[in-house]
PLY file of the C-alpha trace (Angstrom):
ply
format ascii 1.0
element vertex 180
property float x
property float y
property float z
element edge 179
property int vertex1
property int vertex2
end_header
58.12 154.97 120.64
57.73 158.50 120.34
60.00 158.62 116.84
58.13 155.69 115.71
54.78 157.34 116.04
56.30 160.61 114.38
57.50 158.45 111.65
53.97 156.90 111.12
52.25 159.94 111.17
54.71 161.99 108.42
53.93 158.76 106.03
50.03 159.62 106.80
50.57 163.49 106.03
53.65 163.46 103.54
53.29 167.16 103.41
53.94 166.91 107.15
55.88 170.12 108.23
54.74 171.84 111.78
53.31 169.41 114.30
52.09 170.87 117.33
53.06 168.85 120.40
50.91 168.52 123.24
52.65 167.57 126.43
53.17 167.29 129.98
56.38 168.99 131.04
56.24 168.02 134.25
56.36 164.70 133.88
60.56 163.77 133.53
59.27 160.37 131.79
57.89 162.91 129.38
61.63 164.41 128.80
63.36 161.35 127.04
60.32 161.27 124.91
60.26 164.66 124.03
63.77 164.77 123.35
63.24 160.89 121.06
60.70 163.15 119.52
62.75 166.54 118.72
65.48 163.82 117.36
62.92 162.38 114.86
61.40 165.38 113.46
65.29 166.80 112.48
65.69 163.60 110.72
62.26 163.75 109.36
62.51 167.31 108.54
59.49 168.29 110.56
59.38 171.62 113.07
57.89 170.55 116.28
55.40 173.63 118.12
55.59 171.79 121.86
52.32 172.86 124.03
53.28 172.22 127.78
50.17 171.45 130.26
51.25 170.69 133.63
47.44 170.86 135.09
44.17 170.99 133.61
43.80 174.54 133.32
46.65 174.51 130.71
44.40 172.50 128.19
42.35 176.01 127.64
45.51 177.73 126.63
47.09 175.19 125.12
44.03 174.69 122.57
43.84 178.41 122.03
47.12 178.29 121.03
47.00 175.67 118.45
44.39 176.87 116.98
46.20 180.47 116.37
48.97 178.46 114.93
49.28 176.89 110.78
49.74 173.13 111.84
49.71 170.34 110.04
48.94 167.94 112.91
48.74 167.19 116.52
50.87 164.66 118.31
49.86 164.18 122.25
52.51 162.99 124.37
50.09 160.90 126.63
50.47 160.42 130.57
48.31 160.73 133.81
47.53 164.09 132.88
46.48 163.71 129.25
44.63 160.62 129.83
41.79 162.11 131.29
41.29 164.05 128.38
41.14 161.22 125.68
37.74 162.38 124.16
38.42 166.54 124.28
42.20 166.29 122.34
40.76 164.36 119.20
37.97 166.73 119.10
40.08 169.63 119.77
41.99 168.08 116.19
38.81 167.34 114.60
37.39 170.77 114.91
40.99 172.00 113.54
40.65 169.59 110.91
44.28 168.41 112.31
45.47 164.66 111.94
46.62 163.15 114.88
48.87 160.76 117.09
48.20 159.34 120.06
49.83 156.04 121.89
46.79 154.29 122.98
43.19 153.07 120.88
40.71 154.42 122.80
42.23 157.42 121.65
41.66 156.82 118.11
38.36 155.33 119.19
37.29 158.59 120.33
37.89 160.50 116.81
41.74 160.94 116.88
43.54 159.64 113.42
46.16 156.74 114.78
47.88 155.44 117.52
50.66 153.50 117.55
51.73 151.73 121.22
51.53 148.85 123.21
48.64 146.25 122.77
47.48 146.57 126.30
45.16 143.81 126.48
48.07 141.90 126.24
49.94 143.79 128.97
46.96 143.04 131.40
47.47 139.37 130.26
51.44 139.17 131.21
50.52 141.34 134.31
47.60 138.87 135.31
50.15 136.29 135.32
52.90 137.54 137.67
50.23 138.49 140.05
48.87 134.86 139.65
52.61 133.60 140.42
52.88 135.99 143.22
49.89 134.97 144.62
51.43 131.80 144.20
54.40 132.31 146.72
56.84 134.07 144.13
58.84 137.39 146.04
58.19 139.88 143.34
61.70 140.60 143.26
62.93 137.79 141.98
60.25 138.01 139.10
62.09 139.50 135.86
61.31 142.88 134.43
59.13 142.93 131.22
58.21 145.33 128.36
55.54 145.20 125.92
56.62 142.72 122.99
52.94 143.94 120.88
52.77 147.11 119.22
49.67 148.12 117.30
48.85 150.68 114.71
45.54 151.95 114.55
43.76 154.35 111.99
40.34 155.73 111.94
39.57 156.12 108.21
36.28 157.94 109.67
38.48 160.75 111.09
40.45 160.83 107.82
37.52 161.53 105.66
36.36 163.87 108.01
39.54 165.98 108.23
39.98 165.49 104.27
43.42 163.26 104.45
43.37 160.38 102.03
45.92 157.80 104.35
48.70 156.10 101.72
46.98 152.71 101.45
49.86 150.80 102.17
50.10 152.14 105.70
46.30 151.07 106.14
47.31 147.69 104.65
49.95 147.55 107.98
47.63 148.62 110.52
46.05 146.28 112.99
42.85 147.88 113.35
41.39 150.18 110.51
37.78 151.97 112.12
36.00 152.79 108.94
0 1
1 2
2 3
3 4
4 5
5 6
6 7
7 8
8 9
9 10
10 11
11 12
12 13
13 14
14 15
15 16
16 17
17 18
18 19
19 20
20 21
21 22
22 23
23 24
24 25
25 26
26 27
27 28
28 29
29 30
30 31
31 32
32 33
33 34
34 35
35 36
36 37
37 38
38 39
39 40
40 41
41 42
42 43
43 44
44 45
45 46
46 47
47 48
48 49
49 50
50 51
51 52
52 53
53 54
54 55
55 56
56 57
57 58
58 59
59 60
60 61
61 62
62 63
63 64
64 65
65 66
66 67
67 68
68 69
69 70
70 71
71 72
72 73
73 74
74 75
75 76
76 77
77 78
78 79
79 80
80 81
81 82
82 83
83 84
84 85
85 86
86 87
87 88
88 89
89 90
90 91
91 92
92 93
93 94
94 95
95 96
96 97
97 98
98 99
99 100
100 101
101 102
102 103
103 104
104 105
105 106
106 107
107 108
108 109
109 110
110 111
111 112
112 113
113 114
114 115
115 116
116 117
117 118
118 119
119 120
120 121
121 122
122 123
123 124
124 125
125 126
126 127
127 128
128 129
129 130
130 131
131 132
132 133
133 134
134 135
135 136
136 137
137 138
138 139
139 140
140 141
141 142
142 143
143 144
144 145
145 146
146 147
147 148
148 149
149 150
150 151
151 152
152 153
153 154
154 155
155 156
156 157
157 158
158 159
159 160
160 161
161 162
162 163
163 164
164 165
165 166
166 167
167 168
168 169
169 170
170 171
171 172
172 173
173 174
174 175
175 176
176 177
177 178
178 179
């Protein structure tokens, strides 16, 4: 997912060259996705600033940082620790006039430029019905693993103006969800 969303956001910024990346370190799901994402900026020809936060003192720095730094965007790595922080990061991007990528909506909702992840009302859907067969008499381990089958690309044409990026109209044309 992470390459994916790296992908999307160099066709957003063609001129895409230094992303900063905002993640936890500490989380070793965090890892393989870091390392996805390092793989897809070589091919994409993109040089990756990480920002590790491992608590929520690390934000401070981590924005003071960035903003010290000639980036191109911002690309949040999103877990328990980042979630909590879903309105401050796309501000932190507006103020730096930064496009941005996030893997969830509300994200985007909240003044970031696109996500790209999971349709999670549909995950609470699929989820709603193995705890309906469980509470049915099903032993949850004999219930087969699933993964999200709906991806969704979302763009905020709001945040675009604001931050002065025109977005290539045929990637608005494929997203899900344009907020204008």
């Amino acid at each position: 997912m992470a390459a994916k969303r790296l992908e999307l956001l160099k066709e957003a910024v063609p001129s895409l060259s230094r992303t900063a990346v905002l993640w936890n370190s500490a989380n070793p799901a965090n890892a393989l996705a870091w390392r996805d994402t390092q793989d897809a900026a070589r091919a994409l020809g993109v040089i990756l600033q990480p920002h590790e936060v491992q608590g929520p003192k690390d934000f401070e720095v981590a924005f003071a940082r960035m903003a010290e730094e000639r980036l191109d965007a911002l690309f949040v790595l999103d877990d328990a620790l980042t979630i909590p922080y879903r309105k401050e990061i796309p501000d932190f991007a507006m103020q730096q006039r930064l496009p941005s990528m996030f893997a969830a909506k509300d994200r985007v909702e909240a003044g970031g430029l696109m996500s790209y992840g999971p349709r999670y009302s549909e995950m609470m859907r699929r989820a709603a019905s193995l705890v309906d067969k469980i509470l049915r008499g099903a032993q949850p381990a004999n219930l087969p693993m699933e993964q999200p089958t709906t991806f969704e690309l979302v763009i905020n044409l709001k945040t675009a103006k604001a931050i002065g990026l025109t977005v290539p109209p045929p990637l608005v044309i494929r997203a899900d969800e344009v907020i204008e």
